[in-house]
N, C-alpha and C positions, 0 to 999 in steps of 0.2 A: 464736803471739801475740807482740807485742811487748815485752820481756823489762824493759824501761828507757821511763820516760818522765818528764819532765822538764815543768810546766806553769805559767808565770806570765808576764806584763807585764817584760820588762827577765831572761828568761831566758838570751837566745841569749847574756848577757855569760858565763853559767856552761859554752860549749862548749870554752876551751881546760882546764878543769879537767877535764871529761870524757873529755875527747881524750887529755892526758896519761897518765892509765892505761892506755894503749889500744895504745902506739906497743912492739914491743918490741925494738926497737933504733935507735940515733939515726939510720942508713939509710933505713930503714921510712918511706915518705913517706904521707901523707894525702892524699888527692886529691879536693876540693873543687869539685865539679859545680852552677855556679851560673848561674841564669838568668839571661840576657843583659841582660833588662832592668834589672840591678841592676849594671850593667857601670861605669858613672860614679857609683856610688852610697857616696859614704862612710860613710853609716851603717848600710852592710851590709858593701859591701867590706873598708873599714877595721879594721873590727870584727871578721876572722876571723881565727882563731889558727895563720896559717899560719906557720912557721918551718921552717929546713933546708931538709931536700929535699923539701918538702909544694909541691907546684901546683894553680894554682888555672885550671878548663878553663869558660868561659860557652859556657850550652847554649844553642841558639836554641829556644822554644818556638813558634814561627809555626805549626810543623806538627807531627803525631801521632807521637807515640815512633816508632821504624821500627827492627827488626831491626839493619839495616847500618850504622845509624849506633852501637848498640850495639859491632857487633864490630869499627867502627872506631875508638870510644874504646877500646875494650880491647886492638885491638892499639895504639893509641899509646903507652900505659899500660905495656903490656910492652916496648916497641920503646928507652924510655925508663928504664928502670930495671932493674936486676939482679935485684932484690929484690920480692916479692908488697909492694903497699902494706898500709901496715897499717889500713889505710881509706879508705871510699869515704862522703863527704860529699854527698845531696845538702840545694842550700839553691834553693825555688820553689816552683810549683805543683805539681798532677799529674802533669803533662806531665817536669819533672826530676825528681822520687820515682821516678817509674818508670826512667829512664833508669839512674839512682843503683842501685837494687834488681838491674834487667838485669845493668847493667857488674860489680858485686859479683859476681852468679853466676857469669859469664862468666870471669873471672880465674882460676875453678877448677874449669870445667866446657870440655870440649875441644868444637870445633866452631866452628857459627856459634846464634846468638841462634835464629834460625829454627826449627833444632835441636829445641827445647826447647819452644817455644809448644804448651800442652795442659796435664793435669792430669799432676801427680808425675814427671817427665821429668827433673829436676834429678836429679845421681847425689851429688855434694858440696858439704859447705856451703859458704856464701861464705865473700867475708874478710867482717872486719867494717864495718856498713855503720849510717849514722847518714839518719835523714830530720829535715827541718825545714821544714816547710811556709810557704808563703809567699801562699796562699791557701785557705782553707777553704769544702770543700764535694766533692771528689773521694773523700775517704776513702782515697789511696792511701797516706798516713802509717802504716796502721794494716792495710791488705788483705796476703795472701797470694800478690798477682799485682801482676806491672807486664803492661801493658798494651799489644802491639806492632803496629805494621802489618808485616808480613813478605809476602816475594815472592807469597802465593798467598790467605792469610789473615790474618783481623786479630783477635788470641789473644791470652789472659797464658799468663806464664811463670808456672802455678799452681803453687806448691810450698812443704812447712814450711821449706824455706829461703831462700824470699823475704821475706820481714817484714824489719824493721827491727831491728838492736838495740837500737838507741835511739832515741829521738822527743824533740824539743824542740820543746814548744809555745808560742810567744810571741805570742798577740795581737797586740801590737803591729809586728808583720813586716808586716802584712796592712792597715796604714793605706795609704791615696792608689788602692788597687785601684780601677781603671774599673769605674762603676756597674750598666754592662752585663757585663762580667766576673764582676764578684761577686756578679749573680743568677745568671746561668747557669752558673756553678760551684755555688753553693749549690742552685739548683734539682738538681744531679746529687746530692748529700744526699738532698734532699728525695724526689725520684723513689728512690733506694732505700729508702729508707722504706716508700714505699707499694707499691710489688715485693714487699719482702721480706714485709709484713705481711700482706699478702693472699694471697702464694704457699704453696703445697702442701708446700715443707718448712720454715713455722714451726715452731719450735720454741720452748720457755722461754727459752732464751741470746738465740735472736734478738729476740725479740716485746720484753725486755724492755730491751735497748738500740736497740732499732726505735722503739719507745714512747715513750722517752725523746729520742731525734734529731729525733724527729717532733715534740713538744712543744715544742722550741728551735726547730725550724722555724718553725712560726707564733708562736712570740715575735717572732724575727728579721723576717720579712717580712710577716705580719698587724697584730702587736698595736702593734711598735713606729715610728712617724713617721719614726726618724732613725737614721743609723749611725753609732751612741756605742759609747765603750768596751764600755756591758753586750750589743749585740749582738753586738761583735767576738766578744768571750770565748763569749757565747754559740754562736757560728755555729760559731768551731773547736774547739768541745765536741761539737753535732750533728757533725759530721762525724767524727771519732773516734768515739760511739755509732753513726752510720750504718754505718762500715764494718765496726765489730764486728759489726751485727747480722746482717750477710751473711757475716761468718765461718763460721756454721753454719747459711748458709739459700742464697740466695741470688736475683739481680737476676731483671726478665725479661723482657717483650716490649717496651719503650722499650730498654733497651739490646741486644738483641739486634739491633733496627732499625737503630739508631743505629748499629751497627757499621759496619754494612752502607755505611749513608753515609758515615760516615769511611772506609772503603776505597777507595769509588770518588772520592768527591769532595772529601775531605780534610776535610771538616768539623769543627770541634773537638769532644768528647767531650758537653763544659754545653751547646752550640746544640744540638747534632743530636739531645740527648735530647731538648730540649725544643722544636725543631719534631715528632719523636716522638709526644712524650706530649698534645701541644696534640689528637692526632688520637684520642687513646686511650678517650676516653669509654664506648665499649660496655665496655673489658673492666676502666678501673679508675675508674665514673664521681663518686664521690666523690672520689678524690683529685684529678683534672681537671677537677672543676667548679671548686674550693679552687684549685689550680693557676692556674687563670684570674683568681682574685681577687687572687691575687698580681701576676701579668703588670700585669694593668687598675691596682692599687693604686700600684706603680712603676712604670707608665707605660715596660713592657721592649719592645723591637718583637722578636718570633718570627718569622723570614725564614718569606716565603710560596713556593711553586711553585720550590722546589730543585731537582726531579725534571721539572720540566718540559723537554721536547725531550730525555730521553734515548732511546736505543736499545732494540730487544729486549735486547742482549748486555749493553748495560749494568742493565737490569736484572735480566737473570739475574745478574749476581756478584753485585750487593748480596743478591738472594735467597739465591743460595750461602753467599756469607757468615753472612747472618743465621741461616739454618738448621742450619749447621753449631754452632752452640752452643747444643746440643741438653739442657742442663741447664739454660739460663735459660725455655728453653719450657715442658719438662716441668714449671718451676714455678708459672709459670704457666696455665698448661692441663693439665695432669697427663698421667698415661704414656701416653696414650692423643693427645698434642697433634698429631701428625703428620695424621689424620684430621680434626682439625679447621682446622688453622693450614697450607692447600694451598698451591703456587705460586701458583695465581692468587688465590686473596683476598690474600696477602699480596702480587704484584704490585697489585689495585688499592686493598690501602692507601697503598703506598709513592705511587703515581699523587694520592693526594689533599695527597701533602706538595709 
């Protein structure tokens, strides 16, 4: 879990305080992973405490974390310095948390990124490594996995030494996010919510930060008209509860899917769950009926026929993919899912997205 968290309006001012106990020798650089889109941005840019030999690297998020770009921030990182930084910052959405989480392990785990994609594969802790999210609804601030596309599969690096050591939560990071961005990240909250709650390894930890994501959820996009302060705070509340609650449960047949699409097709993580889940009625049909109401309510468009004119082969990897993450099924469908959840059903779901 994550060890340090930091949560108010006008926080991200408290990160050179933070940072300062953190460096342990003036060498030691900090290395500041900041999404691109904040590249002209003074009141992010500006605002970071970089000094000495601290650099600051903008990630592009257009496309899904990927293995190699991993191992190519990290050899530049070494290529550049004598010395292990003594931090790895990232500042963005999901998409740089994860990058952020990767590169940390990477700096002291030999290999490539690829390596490691699976459960408990990490052999040493990172350096130390700080998230600050910049939109909520991914829950990567607060998971045990980043998230990668790698040569053959598309895995996290699950491990107790992925998390964060620290989390600064500031609502106010998360002003000006495109409307469509910000449901289809917060619907990825939302969807694990109703994964975990309904899945086969509930438990007390999860149900009850599940419960509670779930509750900010339909505050967020049900109850409330407008995206005011009390949503914001709201929304990057659910998402910290969402990702707890899959701590000790976890996701299942919407992102198992959705993997699959972002492998083959690049799809980003918020869409593809939620052309997914648009399809999911039979197996979570409350939380997709509710789901719809939200779509319909903010007036979100869910791309239709993504799949349309692929291949057999192409559809075989997405299946390969999706299959091979064989503990979000199981929670799904229970130990027994294989028998139910075949190649071909699962080709002519994928066929109706």
């Amino acid at each position: 879990m994550v060890s340090r968290v930091v949560f108010g309006r006008g926080s991200f001012d408290q990160l050179g305080e933070i940072l300062a106990l953190r460096r342990p020798h003036p060498d030691a650089p900090f290395i500041f992973l900041v999404d691109d889109v904040f590249r002209n941005r003074e009141d992010i840019v500006g605002r970071l405490p970089a000094q000495g030999p601290d650099k600051v690297l903008f990630v592009s998020a257009a496309e899904e974390p990927k293995t190699s770009r991993v191992d190519a921030y990290r050899d530049q990182i070494m290529s550049e310095y004598d010395v292990l930084p003594a931090g790895i910052i990232g500042i963005g959405g999901g998409t740089v948390m994860d990058y952020a989480k990767a590169v940390a392990l990477m700096l002291t785990n030999p290999g490539s990124a690829a390596d490691y994609q699976g459960w408990d594969l990490i052999k040493h802790p990172a350096v130390y490594h700080v998230g600050i999210p910049t939109l909520s609804g991914t829950g990567a601030e607060v998971s045990r996995t980043t998230v990668l596309t790698g040569p053959v599969k598309k895995l996290g690096i699950n491990s107790d030494y992925t998390p964060f050591d620290q989390v600064v939560l500031d609502p106010e990071l998360t002003r000006g996010v495109p409307k469509d961005q910000w449901f289809y990240t917060g619907m990825d909250c939302y969807i694990h919510c109703i994964e975990s709650l309904t899945g086969n390894y509930l438990n007390a930890f999860s149900k009850s930060y599940g419960e509670k994501a779930l509750e900010l959820c339909r505050l967020v996009f049900l109850e409330k008209d407008e995206r005011d302060e009390e949503s914001a705070d709201a929304l990057m509340m659910a998402s910290w509860h969402g990702g707890m609650s899959i701590a000790y449960s976890q996701v299942g047949i919407a992102h198992a899917m959705s993997y699959g699409l972002s492998y083959l097709l690049g799809t980003k993580h918020g869409v593809g769950n939620c052309i997914v889940f648009d399809q999911l009625e039979d197996y979570y049909p409350e939380g997709v009926r509710e789901f719809k109401r939200m779509v319909d309510k903010h007036e979100i468009h869910i791309p239709r026929n993504v799949c349309a004119g692929l291949s057999d082969a192409d559809f075989d990897k997405m299946i390969d993919v999706a299959l091979s993450l064989e503990p979000l099924w199981e929670n799904a469908l229970g130990k027994d899912w294989k028998s139910v959840m075949t190649r071909t059903k699962l080709r002519t779901m994928y066929e109706r997205m």
